[in-house]
N, C-alpha and C positions, 0 to 999 in steps of 0.2 A: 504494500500500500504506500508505503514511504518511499520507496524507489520509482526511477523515471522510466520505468520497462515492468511489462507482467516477464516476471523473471521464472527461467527455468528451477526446478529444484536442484539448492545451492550445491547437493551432493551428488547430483546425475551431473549437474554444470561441470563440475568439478572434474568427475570421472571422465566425462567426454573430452573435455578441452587436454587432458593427459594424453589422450591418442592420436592429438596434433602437435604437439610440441617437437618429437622427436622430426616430422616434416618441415616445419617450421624453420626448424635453427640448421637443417642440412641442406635445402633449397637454395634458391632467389629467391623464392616466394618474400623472402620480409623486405626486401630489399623493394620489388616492383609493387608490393601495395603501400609498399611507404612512399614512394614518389606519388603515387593517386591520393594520400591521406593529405601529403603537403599542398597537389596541388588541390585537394579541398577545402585547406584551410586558407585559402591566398585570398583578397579583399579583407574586405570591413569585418574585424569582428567585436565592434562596439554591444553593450548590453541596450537594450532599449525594454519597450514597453511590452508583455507575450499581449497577442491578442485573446481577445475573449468568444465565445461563440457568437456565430451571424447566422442569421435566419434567411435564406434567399428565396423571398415571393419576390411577383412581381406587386409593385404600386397598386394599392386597393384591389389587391384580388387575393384569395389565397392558394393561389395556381404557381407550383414551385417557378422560381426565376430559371433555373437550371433543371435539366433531365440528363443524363448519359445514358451508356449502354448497361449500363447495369437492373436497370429498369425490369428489364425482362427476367431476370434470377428468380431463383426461391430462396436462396440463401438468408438469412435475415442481417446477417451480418452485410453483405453486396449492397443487400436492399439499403440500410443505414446510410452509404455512399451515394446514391441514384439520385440523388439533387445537387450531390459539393460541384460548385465551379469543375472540376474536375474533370476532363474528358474519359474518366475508366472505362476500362476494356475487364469485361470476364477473360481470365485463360483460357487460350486456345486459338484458331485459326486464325480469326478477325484481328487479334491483334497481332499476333505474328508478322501476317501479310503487310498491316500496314509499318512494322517497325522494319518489315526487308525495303518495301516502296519508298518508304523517307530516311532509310537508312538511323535513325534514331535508336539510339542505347533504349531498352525498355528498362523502367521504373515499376518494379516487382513490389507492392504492399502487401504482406500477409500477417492477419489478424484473426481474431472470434470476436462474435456477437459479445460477448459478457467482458473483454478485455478491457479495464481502464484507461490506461493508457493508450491504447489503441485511438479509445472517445476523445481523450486528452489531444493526440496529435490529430485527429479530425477538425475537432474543434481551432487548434491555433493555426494549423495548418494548410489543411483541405478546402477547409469553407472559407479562406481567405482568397479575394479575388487576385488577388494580385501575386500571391505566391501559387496558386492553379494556372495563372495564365503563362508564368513561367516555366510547369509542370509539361503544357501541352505544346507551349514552345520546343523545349531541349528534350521531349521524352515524349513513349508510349506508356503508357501509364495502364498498369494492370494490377485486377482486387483478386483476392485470393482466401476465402475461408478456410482455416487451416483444417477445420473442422472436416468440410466435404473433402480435401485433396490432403491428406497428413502426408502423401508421397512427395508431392511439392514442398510441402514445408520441410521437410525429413533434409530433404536433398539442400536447399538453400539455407534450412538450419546450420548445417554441417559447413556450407560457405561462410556465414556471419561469423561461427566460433572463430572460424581459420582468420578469416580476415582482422578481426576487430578482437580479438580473443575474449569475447563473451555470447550470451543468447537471451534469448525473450522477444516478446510479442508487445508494439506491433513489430516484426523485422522491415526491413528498409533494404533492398538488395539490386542491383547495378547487372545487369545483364545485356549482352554483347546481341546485335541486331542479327536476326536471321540472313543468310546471304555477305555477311561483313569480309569472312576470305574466300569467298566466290561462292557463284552460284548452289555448290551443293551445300553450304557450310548449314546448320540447322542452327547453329546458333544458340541463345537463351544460356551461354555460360555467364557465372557472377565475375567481376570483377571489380567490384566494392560494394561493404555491406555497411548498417548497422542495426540499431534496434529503431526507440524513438531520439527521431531531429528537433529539436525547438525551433521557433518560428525565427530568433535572430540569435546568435552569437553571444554567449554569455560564459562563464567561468573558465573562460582559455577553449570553446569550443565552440566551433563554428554554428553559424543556424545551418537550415535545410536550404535555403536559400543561396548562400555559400558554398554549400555542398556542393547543390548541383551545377552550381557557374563553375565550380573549381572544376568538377569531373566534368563537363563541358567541353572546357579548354583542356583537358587533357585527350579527351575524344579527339578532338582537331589536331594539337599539335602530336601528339605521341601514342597515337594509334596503333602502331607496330606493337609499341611497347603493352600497354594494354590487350591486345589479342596475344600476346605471347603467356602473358599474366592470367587471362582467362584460362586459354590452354592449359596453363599446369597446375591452376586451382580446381579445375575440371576433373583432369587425372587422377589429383591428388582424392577427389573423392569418391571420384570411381573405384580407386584402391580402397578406400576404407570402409564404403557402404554399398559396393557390386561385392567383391571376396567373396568365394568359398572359406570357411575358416578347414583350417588344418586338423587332419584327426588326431588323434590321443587316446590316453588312456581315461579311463571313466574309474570313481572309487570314491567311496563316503569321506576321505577327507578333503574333497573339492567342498562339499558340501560343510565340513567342519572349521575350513578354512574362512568361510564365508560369514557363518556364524558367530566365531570369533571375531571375523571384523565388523560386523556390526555390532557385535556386545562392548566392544573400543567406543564405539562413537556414541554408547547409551546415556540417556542424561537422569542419573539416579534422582533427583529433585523435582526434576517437572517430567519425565517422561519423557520417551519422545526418541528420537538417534540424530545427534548431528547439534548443529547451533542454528539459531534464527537465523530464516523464516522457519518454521516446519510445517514439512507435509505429513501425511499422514503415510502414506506411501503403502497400502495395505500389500502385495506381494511380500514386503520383509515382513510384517507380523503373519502371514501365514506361513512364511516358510520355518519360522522361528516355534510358532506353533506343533510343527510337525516336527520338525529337528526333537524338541521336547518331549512331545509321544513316542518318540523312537529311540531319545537318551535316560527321561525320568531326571533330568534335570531342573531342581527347582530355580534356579538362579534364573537361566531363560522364561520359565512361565513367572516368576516374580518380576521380568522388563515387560514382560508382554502386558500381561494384566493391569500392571502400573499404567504404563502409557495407552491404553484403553478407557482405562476408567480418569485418568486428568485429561484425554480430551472430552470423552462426556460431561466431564461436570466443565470443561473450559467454553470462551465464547466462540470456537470455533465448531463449537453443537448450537442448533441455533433452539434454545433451552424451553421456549414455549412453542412453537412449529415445528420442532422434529425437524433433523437431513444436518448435515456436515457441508460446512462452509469449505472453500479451497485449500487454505493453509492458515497455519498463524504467522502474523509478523515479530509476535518476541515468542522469549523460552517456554512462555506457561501457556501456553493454548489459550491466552485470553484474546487478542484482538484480533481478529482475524481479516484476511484477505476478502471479502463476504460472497462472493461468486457462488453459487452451487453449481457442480457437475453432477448430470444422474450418473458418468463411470464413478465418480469417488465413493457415491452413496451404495448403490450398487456392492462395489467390496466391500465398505465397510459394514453393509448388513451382513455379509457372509463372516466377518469377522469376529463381529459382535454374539453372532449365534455360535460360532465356534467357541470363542472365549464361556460364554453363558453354559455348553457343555462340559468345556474343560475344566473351567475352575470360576465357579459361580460363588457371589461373595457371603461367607458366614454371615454377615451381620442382614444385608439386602439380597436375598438369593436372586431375584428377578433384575436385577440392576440393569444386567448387559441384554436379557432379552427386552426391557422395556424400553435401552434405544434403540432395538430393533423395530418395536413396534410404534414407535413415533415416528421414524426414519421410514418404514413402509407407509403409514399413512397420510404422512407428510408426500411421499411421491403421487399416491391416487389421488389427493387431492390436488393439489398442486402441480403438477408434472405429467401429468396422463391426456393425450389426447381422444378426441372422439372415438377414434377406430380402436382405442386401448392400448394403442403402442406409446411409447413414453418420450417430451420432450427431453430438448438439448442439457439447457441450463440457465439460471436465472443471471441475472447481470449483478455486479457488485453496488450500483451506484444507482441513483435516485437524482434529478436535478444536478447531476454533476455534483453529487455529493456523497460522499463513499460511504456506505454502510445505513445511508440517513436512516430508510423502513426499521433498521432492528435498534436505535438506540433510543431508550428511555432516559427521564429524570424520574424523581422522586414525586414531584406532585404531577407529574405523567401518571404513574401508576395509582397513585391515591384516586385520582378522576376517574381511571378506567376498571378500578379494583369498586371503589366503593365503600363499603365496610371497612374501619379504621383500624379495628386490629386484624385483619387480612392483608391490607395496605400494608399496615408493618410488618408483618410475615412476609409477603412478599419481600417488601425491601432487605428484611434481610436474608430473605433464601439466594434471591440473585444479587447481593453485594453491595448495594448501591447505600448499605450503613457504612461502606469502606470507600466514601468516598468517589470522586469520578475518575475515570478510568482510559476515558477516549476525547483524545483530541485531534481534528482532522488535519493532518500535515500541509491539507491543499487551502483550508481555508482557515488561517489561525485566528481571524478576528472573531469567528462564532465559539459560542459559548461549551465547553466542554458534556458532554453526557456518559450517557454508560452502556455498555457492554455486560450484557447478563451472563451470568456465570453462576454457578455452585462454589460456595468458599468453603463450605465444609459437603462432607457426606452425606446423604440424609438421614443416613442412621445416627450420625455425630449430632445433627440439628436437634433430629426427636428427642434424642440423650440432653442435649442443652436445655430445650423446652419441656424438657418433664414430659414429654408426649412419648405414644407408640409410633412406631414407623407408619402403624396402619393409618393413623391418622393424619399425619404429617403428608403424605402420600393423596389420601382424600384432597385435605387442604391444597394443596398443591395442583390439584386435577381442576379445583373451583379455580383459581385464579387463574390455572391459562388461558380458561374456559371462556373466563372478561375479557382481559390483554391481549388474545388472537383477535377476536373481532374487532375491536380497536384498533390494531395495526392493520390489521387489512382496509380497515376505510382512509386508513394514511393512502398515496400515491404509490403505487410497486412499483418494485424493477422489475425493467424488460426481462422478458421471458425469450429462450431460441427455441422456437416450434417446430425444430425440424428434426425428424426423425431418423437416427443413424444406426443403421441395422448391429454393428456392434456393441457400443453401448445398450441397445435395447436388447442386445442375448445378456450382457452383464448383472442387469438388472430381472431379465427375466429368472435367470438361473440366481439370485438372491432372493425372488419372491416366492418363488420355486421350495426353496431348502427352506424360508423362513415359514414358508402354509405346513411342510412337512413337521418340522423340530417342534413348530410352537400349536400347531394342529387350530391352524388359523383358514381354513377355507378359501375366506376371500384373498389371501395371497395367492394360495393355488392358483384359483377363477382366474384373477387379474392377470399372472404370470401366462398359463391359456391364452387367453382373448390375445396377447400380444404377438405369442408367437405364432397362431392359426393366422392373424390378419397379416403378418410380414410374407409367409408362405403362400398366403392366397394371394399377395397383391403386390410385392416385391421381390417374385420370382421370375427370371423369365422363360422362356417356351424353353432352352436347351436346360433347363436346371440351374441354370447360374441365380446371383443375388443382384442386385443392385443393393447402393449403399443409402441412399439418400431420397426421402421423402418429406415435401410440406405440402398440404393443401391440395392431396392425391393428385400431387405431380411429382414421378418418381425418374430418377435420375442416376448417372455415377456408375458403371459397374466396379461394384464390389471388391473391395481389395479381400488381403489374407485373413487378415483381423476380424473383417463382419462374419465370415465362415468361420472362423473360429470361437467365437464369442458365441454365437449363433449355434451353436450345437453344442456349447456348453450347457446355454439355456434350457435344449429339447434334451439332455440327459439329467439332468435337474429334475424335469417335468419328468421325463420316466420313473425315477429315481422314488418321486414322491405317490404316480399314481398307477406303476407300472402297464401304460398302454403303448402296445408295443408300435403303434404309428409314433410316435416320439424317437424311438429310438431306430426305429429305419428308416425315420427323415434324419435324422444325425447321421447314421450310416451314410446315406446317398449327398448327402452335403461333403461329408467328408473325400468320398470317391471322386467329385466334380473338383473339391480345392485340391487334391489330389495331383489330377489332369491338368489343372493350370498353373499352379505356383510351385510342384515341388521338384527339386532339383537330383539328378543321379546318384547322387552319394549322400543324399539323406539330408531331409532339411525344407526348406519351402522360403523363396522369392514371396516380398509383400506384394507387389505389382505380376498386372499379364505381362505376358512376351511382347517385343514389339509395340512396344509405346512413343511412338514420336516424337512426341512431347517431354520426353525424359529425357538424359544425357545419360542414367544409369538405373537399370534393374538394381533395385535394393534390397537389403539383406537384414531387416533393423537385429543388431547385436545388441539392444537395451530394451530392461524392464522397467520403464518407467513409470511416472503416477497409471498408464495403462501397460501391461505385459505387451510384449511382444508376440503376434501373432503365432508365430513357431514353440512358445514357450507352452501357449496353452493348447494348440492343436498334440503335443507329447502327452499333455495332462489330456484330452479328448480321447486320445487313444488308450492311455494308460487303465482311462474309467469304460473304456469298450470293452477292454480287457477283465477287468472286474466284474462287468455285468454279465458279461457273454463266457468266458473263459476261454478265448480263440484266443491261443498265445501267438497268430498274426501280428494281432494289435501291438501286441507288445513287443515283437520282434521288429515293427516298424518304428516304434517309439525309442527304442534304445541306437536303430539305427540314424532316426534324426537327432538325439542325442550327442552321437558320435561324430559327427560331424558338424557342432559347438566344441569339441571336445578340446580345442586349442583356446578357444576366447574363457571358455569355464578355468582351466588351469591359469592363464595370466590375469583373467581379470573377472571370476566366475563374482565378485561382487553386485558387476552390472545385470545378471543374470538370476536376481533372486526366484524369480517366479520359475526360468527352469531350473533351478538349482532344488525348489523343490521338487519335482517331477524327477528330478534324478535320483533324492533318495524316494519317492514310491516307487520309480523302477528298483533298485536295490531292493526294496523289501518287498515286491511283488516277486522275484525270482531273482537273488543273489549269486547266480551262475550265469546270469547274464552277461556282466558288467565287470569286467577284469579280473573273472576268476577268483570272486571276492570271497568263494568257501577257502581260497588257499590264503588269502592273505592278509582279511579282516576277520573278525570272528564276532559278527552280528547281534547287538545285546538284543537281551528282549526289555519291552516296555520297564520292567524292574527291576532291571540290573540296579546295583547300589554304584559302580561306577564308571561315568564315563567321562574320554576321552576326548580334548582337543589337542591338535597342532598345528602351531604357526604356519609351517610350510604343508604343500600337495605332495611334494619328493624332495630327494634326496642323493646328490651322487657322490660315494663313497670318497674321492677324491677329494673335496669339499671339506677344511676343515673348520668353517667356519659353526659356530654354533645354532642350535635349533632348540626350542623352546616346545613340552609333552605340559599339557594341564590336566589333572587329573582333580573330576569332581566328585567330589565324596556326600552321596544322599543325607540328611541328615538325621541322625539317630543311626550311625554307621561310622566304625572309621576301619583304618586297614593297617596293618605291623608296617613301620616303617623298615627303613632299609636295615638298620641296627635296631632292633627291637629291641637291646636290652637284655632277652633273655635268649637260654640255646631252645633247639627244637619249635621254636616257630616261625612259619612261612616268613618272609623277608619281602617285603617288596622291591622287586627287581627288574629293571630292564634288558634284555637281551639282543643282542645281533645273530643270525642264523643264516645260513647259507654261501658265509663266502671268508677267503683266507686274505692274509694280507693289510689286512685292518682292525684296529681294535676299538672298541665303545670306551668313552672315559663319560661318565654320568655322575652328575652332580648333585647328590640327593639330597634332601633338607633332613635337620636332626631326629624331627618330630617333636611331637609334646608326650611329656610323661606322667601318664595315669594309670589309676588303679579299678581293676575289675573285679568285680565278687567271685567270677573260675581262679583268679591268680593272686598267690600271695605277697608277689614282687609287682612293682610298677612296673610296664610296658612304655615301651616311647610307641607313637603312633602316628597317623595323619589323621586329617576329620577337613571336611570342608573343601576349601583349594588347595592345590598343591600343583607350586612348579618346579619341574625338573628340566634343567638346561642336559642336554645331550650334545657328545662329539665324535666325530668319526675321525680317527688319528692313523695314516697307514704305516704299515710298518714293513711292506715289502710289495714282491708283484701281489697286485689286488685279482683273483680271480674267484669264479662263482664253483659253487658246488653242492648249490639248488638254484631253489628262489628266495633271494635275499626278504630278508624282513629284519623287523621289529616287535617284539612282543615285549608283553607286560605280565608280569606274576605278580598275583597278589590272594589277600585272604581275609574278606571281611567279614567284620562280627558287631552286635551290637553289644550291650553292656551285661546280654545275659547269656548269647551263646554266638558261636562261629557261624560261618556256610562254607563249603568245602573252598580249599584253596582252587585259583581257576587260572588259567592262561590266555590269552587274547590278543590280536594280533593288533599294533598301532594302527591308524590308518594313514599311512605314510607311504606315497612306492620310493625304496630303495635301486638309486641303479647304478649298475657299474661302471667303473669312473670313463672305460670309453665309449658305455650308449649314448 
């Protein structure tokens, strides 16, 4: 909200911008957009006045001054555009042609309906006549919803980071004219990007204005140089987002590697992984969830659950309407970015219901299902179109004013509550005793308000007020009961009424599991109605999907994603009513993306063959606020697998697998959603996947300990150190390496399989206690425990098996043992010249 860009999440930002550096600093590349950045900055970069929004009717009519091409879209977001001064072109032919006939660079703007910023450079920018007349001057000018085309944006995303080394929306992107090095050249490469331009020149940066006289005059005079700059910004992403990635081996500690690195970035205090902004990011709480069920580690389901329940009770749950805002701007889930996406809510219903099974809270057992059950009924009301398929997402702002619909005062509430001591319950269930809490960065001269939130529990409340939960709860049900109606006679924010065949499998497949868990019906019903009407009416004759629907005009075909989502949804619905047309429309969904996107060595292209309009068939390697197509079509097959028991499915699953098996090893963080699908393959058939009966030794759900480690492998040559964490359940611990006493088990690590190197392991003391079997004090472990390990050679290194790692140990509680056990690290060990 505070920043001049709807910014990516700061921890995908992070991890993507890593996989251009190493290009960056080995190239030209810095050298040829730094000459375009200079000749950007050249003129006037005096601060002046920003403009404010203009309205263009004409004189006593209210007949827009201005029409373009955008007129014609369904887009809502294009639509918003179709009066600026602006000559906009939708993507595609029309504008192509005309940027090959005038030879003009095209001016590429991609945003969403709900983007702040986006409104923000509209407003200073677009509807400005005089910076549009310069627009249709020096450029063709093209809109672009990232929403309908994520292929577009994917692609020119990936140019913005390189160029300007950051991302977010609205992007601003410089693209070379079709026809520029001859007639065949297809042209639409970027060669300068950024996010949002201001109207003029302000804190050492140029306006838009500038921008584009500067890149102008670089067009004119050094033309060469610029197509050459294109060219290898082009390549460069060809290479990073066409790739096949490299095969590998597959093994649970790709998966434990990953876990550990998010548990680094956990914020014990307010929840959450990473520093402000936070997303909610659901892929890492489910795969964390499942890691969980599969270690019995409490420390993981103690982050989960934490950061679960402080965004529920934070302002980033919108606390009397049900649904999750976009993200927070600081650490505590209090103020939030206020945008709703149905993808975000979507996950997070599924999440919330998983948590509500896993570990539902002693004090509130219903806690996590009840914001499930605000969060669905919050979508049917709000979010549901006629035909029961589900809108886009709500916009963040009101009036150009960011969050205005949700923020209360004090004698707000008193007027719309009524009753005085309800009033003050209210006030203080949502905080507003603690003072005010939101001030709008854009407009500092209005007056501060609040941000509703939970400060305490509600079981802490009841405790405070001498009341039961039950009542407290009651109460609580009366007064949103006043304050929804109330805010909804405020002005809303725009709504995007289009419907995106992805997103609505996301959502269906949560209304789906949420009618099943909580044996809620009208979830079911809803979940139905959505996916019969997509099939009956966003199908076309050969089976395919289309992606994009407003106002039954359907459009788009279909990327990998809407097939994939889209048969998550219909195994959902089978899941919950077992009709087996659900699950043979999944089947034959699956067969058709099958036929179009997937690649010979396992895997699946987000785009068809043959796109013109592309410079690259793309391959997205990130799970971000949405998974990656590829990650959940694994998990589609994984669950065909389970329902059907055709080890097909799962033999294709582990083959598309293997073929991430290079990006999972160097950076399997960006990969959380299939990082999970990796261990259900693991635990669906453990001989699948690197011959994991030889090398791991698979706990079950209650084992008392398990293991992380730092690194995926290991080569024997290597003496650098490597870091074993061993978590000890609690009410368990295990003999340390010197127990203290003789004849019992030792905890010990071991190297097997190969000569020429020796293990030096650096074990901790332990602590030393007394058990009622023994009359001497034991030293022990309990809890965490890290052991640094080294691999030191001592001659020629050769094999004489399969190298490993294992672990001996023998845990007991304070009143008996369980047999000593052995277990294999999950580490691959390899010899120093694989």
């Amino acid at each position: 909200m505070g920043t001049c860009v709807e910014r990516l999440n700061s921890i995908e930002a992070e991890q993507v911008m890593r996989s251009w550096i190493t290009f960056l600093t080995t190239t030209g590349l810095v050298t040829a957009v730094a000459v375009l950045m200079i000749a950007a900055m050249q003129g006037t970069n005096a601060m002046g006045q920003i403009q404010t929004n203009h309205v263009h009717v004409a004189a006593k009519s209210k007949t827009p001054k201005f029409t373009n091409k955008l007129v014609h879209e369904t887009s809502p977001y294009l639509l918003q555009h179709a009066h600026n001064p602006v000559n906009w072109f939708p993507w595609g032919d029309k504008a192509f042609n005309a940027s090959r006939q005038t030879g003009k660079p095209i001016f590429l703007s991609v945003g969403y309906s709900t983007c702040y910023w986006c409104h923000v450079m509209e407003r200073q920018c677009f509807e400005d006549e005089e910076i549009a007349k310069q627009m249709n001057a020096q450029f063709i000018c093209v809109k672009v919803d990232r929403e309908e085309r994520p292929d577009i944006d994917n692609i020119y995303m990936a140019a913005t980071q390189m160029i300007s080394g950051g991302g977010g929306w609205p992007m601003s992107v410089f693209l070379t004219p079709p026809g520029a090095n001859g007639p065949k050249d297809p042209g639409l490469k970027p060669f300068y990007a950024g996010t949002y331009f201001p109207p003029v020149g302000q804190y050492g940066r140029p306006g838009f204005p500038q921008i584009m006289e500067g890149i102008t005059n670089a067009w004119t005079t050094r033309r060469k140089d610029i197509l050459k700059s294109a060219d290898d910004i082009a390549t460069a992403i060809q290479t990073h987002l066409g790739q096949l990635e490299r095969k590998g081996d597959l093994s649970i500690g790709l998966v434990q590697t990953t876990t550990t690195q998010l548990l680094r970035s956990y914020d014990p205090t307010y929840g959450g992984f990473g520093n402000a902004p936070k997303f909610p990011t659901p892929n890492n709480l489910m795969l964390l969830f499942a890691v969980y069920q599969n270690s019995g580690d409490q420390d993981i389901l103690d982050a989960v659950d934490h950061t679960l329940e402080r965004m529920a009770r934070g302002g980033i749950y919108d606390q009397i309407g049900g649904g999750f805002h976009r993200y927070s701007t600081d650490d505590k889930w209090l103020v939030p970015h206020f945008e709703k996406m149905l993808y975000d809510n979507g996950q997070l219903i599924e999440a919330y219901l998983t948590a509500h099974a896993t570990c539902p809270k002693t004090k509130d057992p219903q806690f996590f299902a009840r914001v499930v059950r605000e969060t669905c009924d919050y979508i049917l009301r709000e979010m549901t179109d006629s035909t029961g398929t589900f809108w886009s997402a709500q916009d963040a702002e009101v009036d150009a004013r960011e969050g205005l619909n949700y923020l209360w005062t004090p004698q707000q509430i008193q007027k719309a509550v009524g009753d005085g001591k309800l009033a003050a319950l209210a006030t203080q269930l949502y905080g507003l005793d603690e003072g005010t809490n939101f001030q709008d960065p854009h407009h500092r001269d209005e007056p501060p308000a609040n941000v509703l939130y939970l400060p305490l529990r509600l079981d802490e409340l009841a405790l405070l007020r001498n009341t039961s939960l039950e009542e407290l709860l009651a109460a609580r049900q009366v007064i949103n009961q006043k304050m929804y109606p109330v805010r909804m006679q405020r002005k809303q924010p725009a709504t995007d009424d289009k419907i995106i065949v992805s997103w609505n499998g996301i959502m269906v497949g949560a209304l789906a599991m949420a009618g099943r868990q909580l044996e809620e019906p009208s979830y079911t019903n809803a979940a139905i109605r959505a996916a019969r009407y997509i099939l009956e009416n966003m199908r076309q004759e050969d089976g395919g999907l289309n992606r994009t629907m407003r106002k039954g005009r359907v459009k788009i075909n279909a990327f990998l994603d809407d097939y994939a989502f889209l048969v998550h949804g219909l195994l959902e619905i089978y899941r919950t009513n077992h009709d087996q047309y659900w699950l043979d429309t999944a089947k034959d969904l699956i067969t058709v993306a099958r036929e179009r996107f997937s690649t010979p060595d396992g895997g699946y292209y987000d785009t068809l063959a043959d796109q013109p309009d592309l410079f690259v068939r793309t391959r997205n390697t990130h799970d971000g606020a949405i998974p990656t197509g590829n990650s959940q079509m694994i998990h589609n097959l994984i669950d065909l697998y389970e329902l059907t028991d055709n080890e097909e499915h799962l033999d294709l699953a582990v083959k598309d697998l293997q073929s991430f098996a290079g990006v999972l090893t160097d950076r399997g963080y960006v990969l959380a959603h299939m990082q999970h699908a990796l261990l259900r393959a693991i635990k669906a058939d453990p001989k699948q996947i690197g011959n994991m009966e030889e090398t791991v030794a698979t706990p079950t759900d209650n084992a008392p300990v398990s293991i992380m480690v730092e690194t995926n492998s290991h080569n024997l040559n290597d003496d650098t150190p490597f870091r074993i964490t061993l978590n000890i359940q609690d009410g368990f611990h295990i003999n340390a390496n010197d127990p203290g006493m003789d004849n019992l088990i030792a905890t010990s690590i071991s190297l097997t399989g190969t000569d020429g190197v020796k293990l030096e392991v650096a074990y901790p003391s332990g602590e030393s206690r007394t058990y009622p079997y023994s009359d001497e004090p034991i030293n022990v472990y309990e809890g965490h425990i890290a052991i640094d390990v080294q691999t030191i050679k001592t001659g020629e290194i050769s094999s004489t098996g399969s190298p490993k790692l294992t672990l001996t140990y023998q845990a007991c509680t304070d009143q008996a043992c369980l047999l000593p056990t052995t277990v294999g690290i999950p580490i691959q060990i390899r010899l120093a010249d694989d």
